[in-house]
N, C-alpha and C positions, 0 to 999 in steps of 0.2 A: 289630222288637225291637232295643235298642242292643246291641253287645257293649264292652267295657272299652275297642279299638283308639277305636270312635265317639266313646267319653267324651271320653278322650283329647285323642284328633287331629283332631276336626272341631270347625271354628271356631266359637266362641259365638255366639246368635242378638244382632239389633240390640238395640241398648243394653247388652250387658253389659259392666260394668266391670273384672269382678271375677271371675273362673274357678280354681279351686282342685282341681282332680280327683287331686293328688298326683304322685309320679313319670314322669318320668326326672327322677335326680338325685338328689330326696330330700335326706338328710342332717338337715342346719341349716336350709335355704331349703322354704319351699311354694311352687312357680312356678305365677303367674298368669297363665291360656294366655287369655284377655280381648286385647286390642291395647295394654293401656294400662301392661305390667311394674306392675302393685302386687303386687310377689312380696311373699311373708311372710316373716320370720325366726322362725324357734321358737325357745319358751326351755320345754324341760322338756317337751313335748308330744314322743311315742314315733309312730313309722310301725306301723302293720299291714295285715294283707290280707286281705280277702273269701276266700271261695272260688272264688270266679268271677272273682278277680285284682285286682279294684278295689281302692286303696291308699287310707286313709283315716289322720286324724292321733287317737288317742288322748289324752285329758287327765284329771288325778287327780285335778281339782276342789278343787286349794289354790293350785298357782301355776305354772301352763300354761297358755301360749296362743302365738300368733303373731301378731305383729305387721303388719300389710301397708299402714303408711305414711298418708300424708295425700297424695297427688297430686291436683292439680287435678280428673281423673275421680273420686277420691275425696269431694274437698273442696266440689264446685261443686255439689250432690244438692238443689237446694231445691223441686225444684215436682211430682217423682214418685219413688219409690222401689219395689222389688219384693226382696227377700232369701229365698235360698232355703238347704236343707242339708238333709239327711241325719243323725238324732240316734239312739240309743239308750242310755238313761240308766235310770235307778230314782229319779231323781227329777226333778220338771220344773220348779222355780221358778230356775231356773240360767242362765247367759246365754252363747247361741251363738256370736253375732255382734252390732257393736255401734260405735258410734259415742261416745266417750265423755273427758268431761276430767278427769283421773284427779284435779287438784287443789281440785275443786269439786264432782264430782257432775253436772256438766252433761252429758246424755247427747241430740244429734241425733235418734238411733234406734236402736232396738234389740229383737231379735229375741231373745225366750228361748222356754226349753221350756214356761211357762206365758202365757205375751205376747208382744202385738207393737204397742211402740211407736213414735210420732212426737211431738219436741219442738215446739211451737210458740214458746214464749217458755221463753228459758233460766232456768236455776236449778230446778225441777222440773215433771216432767209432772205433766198433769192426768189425773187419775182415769178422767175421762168420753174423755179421747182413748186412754184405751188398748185394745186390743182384747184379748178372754179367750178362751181357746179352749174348749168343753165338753169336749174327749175330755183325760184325764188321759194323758200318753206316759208316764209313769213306773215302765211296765214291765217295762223291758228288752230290748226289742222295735225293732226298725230302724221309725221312723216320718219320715213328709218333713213339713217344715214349709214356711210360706212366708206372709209380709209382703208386704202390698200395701199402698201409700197414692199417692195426688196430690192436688191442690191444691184447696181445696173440699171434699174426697172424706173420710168415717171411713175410717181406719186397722183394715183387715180381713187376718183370719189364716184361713190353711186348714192342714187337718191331713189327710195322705194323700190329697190332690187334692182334697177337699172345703173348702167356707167352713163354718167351723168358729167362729166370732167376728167381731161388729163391733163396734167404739166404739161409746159413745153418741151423741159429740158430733165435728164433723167439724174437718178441720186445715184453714188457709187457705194455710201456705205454713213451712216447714219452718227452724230456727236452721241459720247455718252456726257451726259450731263447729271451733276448731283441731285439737283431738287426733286420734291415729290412728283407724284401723280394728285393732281388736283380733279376733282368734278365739278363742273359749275364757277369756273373761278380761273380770269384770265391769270393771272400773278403780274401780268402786263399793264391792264390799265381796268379802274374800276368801270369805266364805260364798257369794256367787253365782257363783262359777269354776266352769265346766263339769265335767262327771262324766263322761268315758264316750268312746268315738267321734263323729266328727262328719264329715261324706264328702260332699264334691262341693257346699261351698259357693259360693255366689255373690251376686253385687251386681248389679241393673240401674237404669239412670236414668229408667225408666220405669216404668209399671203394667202387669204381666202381666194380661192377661184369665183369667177362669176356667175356658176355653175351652185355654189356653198350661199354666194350671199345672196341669189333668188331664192334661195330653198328658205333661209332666214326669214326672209320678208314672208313668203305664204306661210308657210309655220306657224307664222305670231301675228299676221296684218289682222286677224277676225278680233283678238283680244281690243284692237285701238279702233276698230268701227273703218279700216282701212281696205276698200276694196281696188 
């Protein structure tokens, strides 16, 4: 079983780009404990705390998020992806985490409380490559998400270490797209800006097995009161 120090302080597994577990520090910055600094900058999103100590970022769901840049480990994602996080919301069609070009609509990938997409050909996703999860989170309830895709592969979500959604229709290889990485913040429309908490996000440049993202869930459900 983790306690907060593990979260923390012990290095991310292979392939993660993107580690966000909150404090030390804090403030204005969310530091990305990944190898790669895509630290975030917050505009508007509040710190809070678990009871078990874990620091997670809060958002109002009109115009909060954090920023965490475009770097090369950001930018270079075409042939696998895995996104994870930690949500509690009352509503789920809202967006977590997300890849997205704020002057067009063009969005990479993107993980919300009701989907988990992959762009293949920019200007808009296709229907059949999105994946839908059955369990509604929009209870207010600490629930883990998690985005898998690679190349070939439908674009599948699980919900609390289960596969939970698959596409219909599979992606052959992923747009690169300039814009940041946003948290909390569709870049699409302010009606899809996150609502709620959102704790211990991540980015890998790979495909977690299903096998990796149950082990996540037990690892960390005791911290969110999630049996």
């Amino acid at each position: 079983m983790f306690d907060v120090d593990d979260l923390v302080f012990s290095p991310p597994e292979l392939g993660c780009v993107l580690y966000l577990p909150g404090p030390s520090g804090g403030g204005s910055k969310t530091q990305d404990r990944s190898a790669y600094a895509n630290h975030g900058s917050i505009t508007g999103a509040t710190w809070a705390r678990l009871p078990g100590g874990l620091w997670y970022l809060r958002f109002d769901g009109t115009d909060d998020y954090a920023d965490c840049g475009n770097g090369d480990s950001l930018k270079n994602i075409t042939l696998a992806i895995s996104v994870l996080a930690w949500v509690n919301t009352d509503t789920r069609n809202r967006s977590i985490l997300g890849k997205y070009d704020p002057s067009g609509g063009n969005r990479a990938w993107v993980l919300r409380g009701g989907t988990f997409a992959v762009m293949e050909n920019k200007g808009a996703f296709d229907a059949n490559t999105v994946a839908l999860p059955t369990t509604d989170i929009g209870d207010s309830e600490w629930h883990f998400l998690a985005g898998v895709w690679s190349t070939g592969k439908k674009p599948e979500i699980f919900v609390d270490g289960v596969s939970d959604g698959v596409a219909n229709s599979a992606v052959t290889d992923m747009d690169v797209v300039a814009p940041n990485v946003l948290v909390g913040d569709s870049a699409y429309s302010a009606t899809e800006n996150w609502k709620g908490p959102i704790a211990l996000p991540r980015i890998y440049n790979r495909a977690l097995n299903a096998l990796e993202i149950s082990n996540h869930f037990n690892r960390e459900k005791h911290l969110f009161g999630a049996w």
